[in-house]
C-alpha positions in Angstrom: -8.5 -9.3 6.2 -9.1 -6.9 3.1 -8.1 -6.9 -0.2 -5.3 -4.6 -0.8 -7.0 -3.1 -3.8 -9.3 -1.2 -0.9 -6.7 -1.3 1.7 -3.9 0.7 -0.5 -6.4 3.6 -1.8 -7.1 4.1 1.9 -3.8 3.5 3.3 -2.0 5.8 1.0 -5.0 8.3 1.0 -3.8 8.7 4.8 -0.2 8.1 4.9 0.2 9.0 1.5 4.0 8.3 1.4 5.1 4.8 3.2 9.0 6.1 1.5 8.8 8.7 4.7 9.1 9.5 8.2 11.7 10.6 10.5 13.0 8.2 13.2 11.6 9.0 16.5 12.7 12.1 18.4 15.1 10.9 20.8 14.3 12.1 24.4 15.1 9.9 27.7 12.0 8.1 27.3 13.0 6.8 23.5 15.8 5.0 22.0 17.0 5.0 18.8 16.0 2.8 16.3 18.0 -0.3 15.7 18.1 -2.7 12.7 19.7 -6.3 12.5 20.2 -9.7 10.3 19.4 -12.8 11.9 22.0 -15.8 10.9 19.2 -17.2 8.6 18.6 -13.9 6.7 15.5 -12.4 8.7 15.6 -8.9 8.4 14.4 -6.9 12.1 13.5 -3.2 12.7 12.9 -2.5 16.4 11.5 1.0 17.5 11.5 1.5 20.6 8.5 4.2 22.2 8.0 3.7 26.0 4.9 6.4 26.1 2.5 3.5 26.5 2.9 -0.3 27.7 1.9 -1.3 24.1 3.6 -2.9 21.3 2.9 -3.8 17.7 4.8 -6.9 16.0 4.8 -7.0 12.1 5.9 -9.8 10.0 6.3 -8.8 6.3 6.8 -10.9 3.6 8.3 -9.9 0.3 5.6 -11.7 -1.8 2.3 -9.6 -3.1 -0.2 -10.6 -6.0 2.3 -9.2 -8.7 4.6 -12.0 -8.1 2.3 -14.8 -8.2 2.5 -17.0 -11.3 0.6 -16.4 -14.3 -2.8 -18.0 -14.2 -3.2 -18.0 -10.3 -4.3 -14.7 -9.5 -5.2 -14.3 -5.9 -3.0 -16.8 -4.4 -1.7 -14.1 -2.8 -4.6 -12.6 -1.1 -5.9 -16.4 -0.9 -2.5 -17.5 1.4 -2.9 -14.8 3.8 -6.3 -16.2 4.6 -4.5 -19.6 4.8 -2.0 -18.2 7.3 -5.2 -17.7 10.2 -5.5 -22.1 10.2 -4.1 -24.9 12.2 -0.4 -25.8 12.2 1.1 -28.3 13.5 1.6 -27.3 17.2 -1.7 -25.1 17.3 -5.4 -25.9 16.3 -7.1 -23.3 14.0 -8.5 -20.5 15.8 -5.9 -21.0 18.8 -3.7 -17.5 17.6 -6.9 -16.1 17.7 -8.0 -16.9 21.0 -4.4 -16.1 22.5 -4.7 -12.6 21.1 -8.1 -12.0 21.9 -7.8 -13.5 25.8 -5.3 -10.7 26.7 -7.0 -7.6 25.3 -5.1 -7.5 22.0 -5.9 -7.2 18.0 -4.1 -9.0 15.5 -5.3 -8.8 11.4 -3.7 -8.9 8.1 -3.1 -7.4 4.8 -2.4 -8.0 1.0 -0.9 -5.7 -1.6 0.8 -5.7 -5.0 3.9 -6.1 -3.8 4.1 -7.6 -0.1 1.6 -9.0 2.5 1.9 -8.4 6.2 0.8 -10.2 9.7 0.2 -7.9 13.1 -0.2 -8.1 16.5 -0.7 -4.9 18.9 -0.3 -6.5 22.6 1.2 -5.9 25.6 5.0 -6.0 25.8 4.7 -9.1 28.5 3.4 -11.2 25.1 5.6 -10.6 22.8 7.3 -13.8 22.7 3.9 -15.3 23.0 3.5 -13.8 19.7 6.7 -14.3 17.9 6.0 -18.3 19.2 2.9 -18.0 17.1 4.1 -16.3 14.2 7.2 -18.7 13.8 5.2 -21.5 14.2 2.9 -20.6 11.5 5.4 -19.4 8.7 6.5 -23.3 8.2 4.2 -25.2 9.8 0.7 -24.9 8.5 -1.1 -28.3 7.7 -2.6 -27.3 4.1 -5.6 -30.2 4.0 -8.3 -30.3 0.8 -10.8 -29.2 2.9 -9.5 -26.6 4.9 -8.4 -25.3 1.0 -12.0 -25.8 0.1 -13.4 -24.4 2.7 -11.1 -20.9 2.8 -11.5 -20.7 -0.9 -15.0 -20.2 -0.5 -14.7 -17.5 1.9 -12.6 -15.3 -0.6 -14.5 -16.0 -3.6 -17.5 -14.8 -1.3 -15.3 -11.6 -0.3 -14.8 -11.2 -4.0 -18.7 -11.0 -4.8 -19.1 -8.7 -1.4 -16.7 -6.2 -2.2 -16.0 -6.2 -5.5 -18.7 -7.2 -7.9 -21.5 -5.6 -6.0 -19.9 -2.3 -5.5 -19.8 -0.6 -9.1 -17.0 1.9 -8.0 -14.9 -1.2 -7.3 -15.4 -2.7 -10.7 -14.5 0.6 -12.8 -11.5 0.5 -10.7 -10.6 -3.1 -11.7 -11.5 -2.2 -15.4 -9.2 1.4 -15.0 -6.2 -0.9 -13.6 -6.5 -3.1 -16.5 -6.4 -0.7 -19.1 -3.7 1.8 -17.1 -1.3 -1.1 -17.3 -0.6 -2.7 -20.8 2.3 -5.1 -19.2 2.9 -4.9 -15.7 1.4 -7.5 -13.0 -0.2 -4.3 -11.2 -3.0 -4.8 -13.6 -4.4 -7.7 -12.0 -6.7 -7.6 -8.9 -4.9 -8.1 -5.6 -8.0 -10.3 -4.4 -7.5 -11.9 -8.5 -9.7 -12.4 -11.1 -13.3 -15.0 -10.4 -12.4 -17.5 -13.0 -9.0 -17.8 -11.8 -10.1 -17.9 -8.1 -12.0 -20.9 -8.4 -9.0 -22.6 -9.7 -7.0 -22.3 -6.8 -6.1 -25.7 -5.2 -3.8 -27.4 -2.4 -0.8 -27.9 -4.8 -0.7 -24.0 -5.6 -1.2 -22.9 -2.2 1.7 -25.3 -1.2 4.3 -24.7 -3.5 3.2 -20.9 -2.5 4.2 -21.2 0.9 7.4 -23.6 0.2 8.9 -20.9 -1.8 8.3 -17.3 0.2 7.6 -18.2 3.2 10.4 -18.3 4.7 12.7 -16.4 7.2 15.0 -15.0 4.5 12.5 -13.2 2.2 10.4 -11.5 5.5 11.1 -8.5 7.6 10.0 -8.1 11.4 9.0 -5.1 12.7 8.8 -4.4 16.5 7.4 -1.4 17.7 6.7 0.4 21.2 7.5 -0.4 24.6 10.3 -2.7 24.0 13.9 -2.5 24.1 16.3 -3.7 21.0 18.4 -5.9 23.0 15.2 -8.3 24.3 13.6 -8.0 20.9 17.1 -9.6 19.7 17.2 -12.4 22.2 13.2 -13.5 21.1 14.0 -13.0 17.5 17.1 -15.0 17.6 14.7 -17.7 20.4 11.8 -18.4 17.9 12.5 -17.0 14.2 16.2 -17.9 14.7 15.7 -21.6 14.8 13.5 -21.7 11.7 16.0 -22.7 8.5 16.9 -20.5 5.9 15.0 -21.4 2.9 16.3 -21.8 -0.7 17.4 -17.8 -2.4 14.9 -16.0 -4.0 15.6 -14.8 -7.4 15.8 -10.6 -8.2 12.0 -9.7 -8.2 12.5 -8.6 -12.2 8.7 -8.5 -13.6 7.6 -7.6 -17.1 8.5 -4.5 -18.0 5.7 -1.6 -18.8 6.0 -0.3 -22.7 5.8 3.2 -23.5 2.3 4.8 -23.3 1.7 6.8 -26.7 -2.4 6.8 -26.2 -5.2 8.2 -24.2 -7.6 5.5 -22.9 -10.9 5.8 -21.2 -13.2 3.8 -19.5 -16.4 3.9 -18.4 -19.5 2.5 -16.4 -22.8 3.2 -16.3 -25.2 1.7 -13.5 -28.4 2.1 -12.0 -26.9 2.2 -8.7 -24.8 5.4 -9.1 -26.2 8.9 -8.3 -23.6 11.2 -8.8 -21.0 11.0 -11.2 -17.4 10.9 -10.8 -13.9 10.3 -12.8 -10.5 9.6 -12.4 -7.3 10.2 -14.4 -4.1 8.2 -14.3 -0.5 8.3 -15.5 2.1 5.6 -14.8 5.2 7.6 -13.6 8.0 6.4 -11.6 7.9 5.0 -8.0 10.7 5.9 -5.3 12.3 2.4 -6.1 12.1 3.4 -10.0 12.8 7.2 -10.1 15.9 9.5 -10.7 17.4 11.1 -7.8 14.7 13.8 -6.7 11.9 12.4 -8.9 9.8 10.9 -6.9 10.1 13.4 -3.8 9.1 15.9 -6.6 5.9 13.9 -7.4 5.0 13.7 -3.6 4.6 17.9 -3.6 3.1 17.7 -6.9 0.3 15.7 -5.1 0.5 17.8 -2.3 0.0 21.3 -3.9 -2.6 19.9 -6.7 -4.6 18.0 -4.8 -3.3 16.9 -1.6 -6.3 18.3 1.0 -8.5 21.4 2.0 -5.5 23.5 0.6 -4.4 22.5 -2.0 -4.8 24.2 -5.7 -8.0 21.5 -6.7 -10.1 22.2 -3.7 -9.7 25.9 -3.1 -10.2 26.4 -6.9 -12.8 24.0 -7.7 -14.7 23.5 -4.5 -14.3 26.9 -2.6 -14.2 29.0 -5.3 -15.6 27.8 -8.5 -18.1 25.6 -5.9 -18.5 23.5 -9.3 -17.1 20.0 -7.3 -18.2 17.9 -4.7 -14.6 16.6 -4.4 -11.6 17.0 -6.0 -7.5 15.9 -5.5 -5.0 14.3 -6.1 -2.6 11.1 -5.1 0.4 9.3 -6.1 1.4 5.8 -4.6 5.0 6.3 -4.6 5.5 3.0 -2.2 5.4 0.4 -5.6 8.1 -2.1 -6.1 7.6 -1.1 -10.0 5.9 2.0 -11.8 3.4 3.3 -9.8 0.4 5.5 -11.1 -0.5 9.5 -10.3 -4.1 10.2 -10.1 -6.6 13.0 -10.0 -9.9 12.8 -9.9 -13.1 14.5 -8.9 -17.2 14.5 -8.8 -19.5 17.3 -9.7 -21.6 19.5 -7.2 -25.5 20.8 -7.5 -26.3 21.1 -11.8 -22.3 21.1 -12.3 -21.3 19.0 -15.2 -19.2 15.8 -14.7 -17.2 17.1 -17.6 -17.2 21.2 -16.8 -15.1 19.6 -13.4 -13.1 17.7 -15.3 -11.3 20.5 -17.7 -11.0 22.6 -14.7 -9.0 19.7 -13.2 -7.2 19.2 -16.7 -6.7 23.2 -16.2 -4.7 22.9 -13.1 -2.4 20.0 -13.9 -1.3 22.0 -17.0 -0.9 25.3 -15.3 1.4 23.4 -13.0 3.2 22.0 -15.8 3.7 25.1 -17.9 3.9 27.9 -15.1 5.2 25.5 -12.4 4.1 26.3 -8.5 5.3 29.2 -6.0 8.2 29.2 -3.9 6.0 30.5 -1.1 2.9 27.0 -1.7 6.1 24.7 -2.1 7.3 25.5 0.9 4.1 25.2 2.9 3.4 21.8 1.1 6.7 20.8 2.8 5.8 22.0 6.0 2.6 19.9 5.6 4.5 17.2 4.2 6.9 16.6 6.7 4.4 17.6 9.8 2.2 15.1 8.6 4.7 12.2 9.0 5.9 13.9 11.9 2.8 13.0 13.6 2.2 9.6 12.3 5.2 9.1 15.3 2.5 9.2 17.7 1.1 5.9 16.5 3.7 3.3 16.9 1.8 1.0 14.3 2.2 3.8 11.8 5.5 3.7 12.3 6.3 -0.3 11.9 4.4 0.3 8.4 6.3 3.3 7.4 9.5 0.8 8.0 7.8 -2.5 7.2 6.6 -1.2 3.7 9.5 0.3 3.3 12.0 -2.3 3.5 9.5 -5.1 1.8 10.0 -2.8 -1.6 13.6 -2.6 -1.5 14.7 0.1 0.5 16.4 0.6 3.8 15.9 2.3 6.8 18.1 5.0 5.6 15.7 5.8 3.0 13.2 6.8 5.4 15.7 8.9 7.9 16.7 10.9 4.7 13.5 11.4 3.6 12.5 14.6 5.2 16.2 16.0 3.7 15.6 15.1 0.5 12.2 16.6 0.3 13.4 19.8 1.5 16.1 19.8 -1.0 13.2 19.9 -3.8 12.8 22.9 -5.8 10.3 24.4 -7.9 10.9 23.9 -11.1 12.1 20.2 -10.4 7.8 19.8 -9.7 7.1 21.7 -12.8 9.4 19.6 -14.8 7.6 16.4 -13.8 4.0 17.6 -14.1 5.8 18.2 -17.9 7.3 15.2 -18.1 4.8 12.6 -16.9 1.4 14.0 -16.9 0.7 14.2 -20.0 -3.2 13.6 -21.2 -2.6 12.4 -24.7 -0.9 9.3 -22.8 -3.6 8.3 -19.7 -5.9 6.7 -19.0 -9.3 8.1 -17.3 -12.2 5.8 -15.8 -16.0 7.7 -15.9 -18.6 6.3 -13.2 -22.1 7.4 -14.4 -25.4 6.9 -13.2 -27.8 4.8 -15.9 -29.8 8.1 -17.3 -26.3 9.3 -18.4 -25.6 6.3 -20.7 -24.5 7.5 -23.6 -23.7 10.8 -22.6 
């Protein structure tokens, strides 16, 4: 179980666009995908892939650490951990154990805007594992010590991964500072002081309010078929009760951003320098028609791999950067941020890397990109989620993440359309619009003899 702060930079890094994905192919060996309601508002996804006897079961729940209540960050992050102990009808450790006994994997995950539980078993234990899922999304016994004793375990994670990796802390700082308003600039994993405040009576009036069928999507992937995964759906999620509506997920709203911020860290620990830059620009969930399918390419072309306009002009050419690129984590509920960033190579300067990366995002925005590198960036674009079909777990979190931020399944078979249908002066006109230095915010990671700097 990790902290979505590290999980989503990887995550996204690698599937960079969770809004995408074509259904699977349909031959004689794959059906179509099917998506249903059950009677107490549990939302399934089944996608069916007979290649291998495999299959991966995903419960997502619409509830990440930018809905928790003010003053109890982490309860998010800190319930997921919850989720692994005893119910009534099993002992702690005993979902484990079931997994474990028939060759399977099963973990967890955390983000800003939804958490998610997953199996990958064989197809004979799936109802094994919808039994155990079911069972523990009502019927967890929450005692003071088991509180006590899981609470320690994440403040530890907290002082593991976050306070002794210096990286990690500018990025906490960065967040803070990116967002003025908006929940997304709170830890996932939450802040120390407000960690060791979590107690039994948060944790259950937590789970007594999302966890329940009607605010959680289930995602069955792999060598199943629909009509079998509707028959155990309806058998063990079916009989749990609908619990009480959930009001529109409205958070505070972000105000405009009329400054340039920086932030930066200086520690012994650090050898070679790096930065970041951020804007807040519009999510898929946020943007105008086209937007954000725009700012997917504008990622892509600036900085998106070994070919794109960063790394052939600043590695390969200039040979001034030991990495350079670009991302943009178009999967928020909210706003979401664009990023660039790089790190000097040899006696480059931290800051001669820096305005070359400045250089590029304003070429972009003044001379806009080629028709000939936008149409290879969509040919990469595409291809690459093309082949995340080959792994049927990518898939359940291409639909999973999807659906738990307010989309549909339409959204993702339309997705490869609508990034075709982008042009090149609709990328220009958002590098213009958004990406705009006088209004971001950049974090600086500096080793100790550079204090000052």
């Amino acid at each position: 179980m990790t902290p979505q702060a590290e999980w989503l930079r990887g995550m996204l890094l690698a599937l960079a666009l969770v809004m995408t994905g074509p259904v699977l192919a349909d031959n004689k060996d794959d059906g179509k995908l099917t998506n249903f309601l059950l009677d107490n508002g549990m939302e399934v996804v089944v996608i069916p892939d007979h290649r291998a006897p495999i299959v991966t079961h995903m419960v997502w729940y619409k509830i990440g650490s930018a809905d928790e209540p003010p003053g109890k960050s982490g309860i998010a992050h800190f319930f997921e951990h919850l989720m692994f102990k005893a119910t009534t009808n099993h002992a702690a450790g005993a979902f484990d154990r079931a997994v474990s006994a028939i060759g399977g994997s099963n973990n967890a995950f955390t983000s800003y805007d939804y958490t998610a539980f997953y199996e990958t078993v064989v197809p004979q234990a799936l109802e094994q594992m919808m039994d155990f899922e079911a069972d523990r999304m009502r019927n967890l016994m929450l005692t003071d010590d088991v509180i006590a004793t899981e609470r320690d375990v994440i403040l530890e994670e907290r002082r593991s991964r976050i306070d002794s990796n210096p990286q990690a802390v500018l990025g906490e700082e960065v967040d803070a500072t990116l967002w003025q308003n908006q929940p997304y600039r709170i830890p996932v994993i939450g802040w120390m002081q407000e960690m060791e405040k979590l107690n039994r009576a948060d944790a259950k009036a937590f789970y007594d309010k999302y966890y329940t069928p009607n605010n959680a999507v289930l995602v069955v992937a792999g060598d199943v078929e629909p009509e079998v995964v509707k028959v155990l759906a309806e058998k063990t999620y079916g009989k749990i009760a609908r619990g009480p509506d959930l009001p529109p997920r409205i958070r505070p709203a972000e105000p405009e951003q009329n400054t340039r911020r920086t932030v930066t860290l200086t520690d012994a620990r650090v050898s070679v320098p790096n930065f970041s830059t951020q804007w807040v620009v519009p999510s898929y969930h946020t943007a105008k028609p086209g937007e954000a399918e725009a700012l997917d390419l504008l990622a892509e072309i600036l900085g998106g791999g070994s070919r794109s306009r960063l790394y052939q002009q600043l590695v390969v050419k200039q040979g001034i950067a030991a990495e350079a690129g670009a991302f943009f984590q178009g999967t928020m509920l909210d706003a979401t941020n664009f990023t660039v960033y790089g790190a000097p190579r040899g006696d480059a300067k931290l800051a001669d890397v820096q305005a070359a990366v400045e250089a590029e995002v304003a070429r972009i925005a003044s001379e806009g990109v080629t028709s000939g590198e936008l149409e290879k960036a969509k040919d990469r674009f595409v291809r690459s989620m093309i082949f995340a079909r080959d792994k049927q777990d990518s898939m359940a979190n291409i639909y999973g993440a999807t659906l738990a931020t307010g989309g549909n399944v339409r959204d993702v078979e339309e997705w490869p359309g609508r990034i075709r249908k982008v042009t090149a002066d609709e990328v220009r006109q958002v590098a213009a619009r958004y990406l705009n230095l006088n209004h971001s915010t950049s974090g600086y990671l500096l080793p100790q003899t550079q204090a000052g700097n």
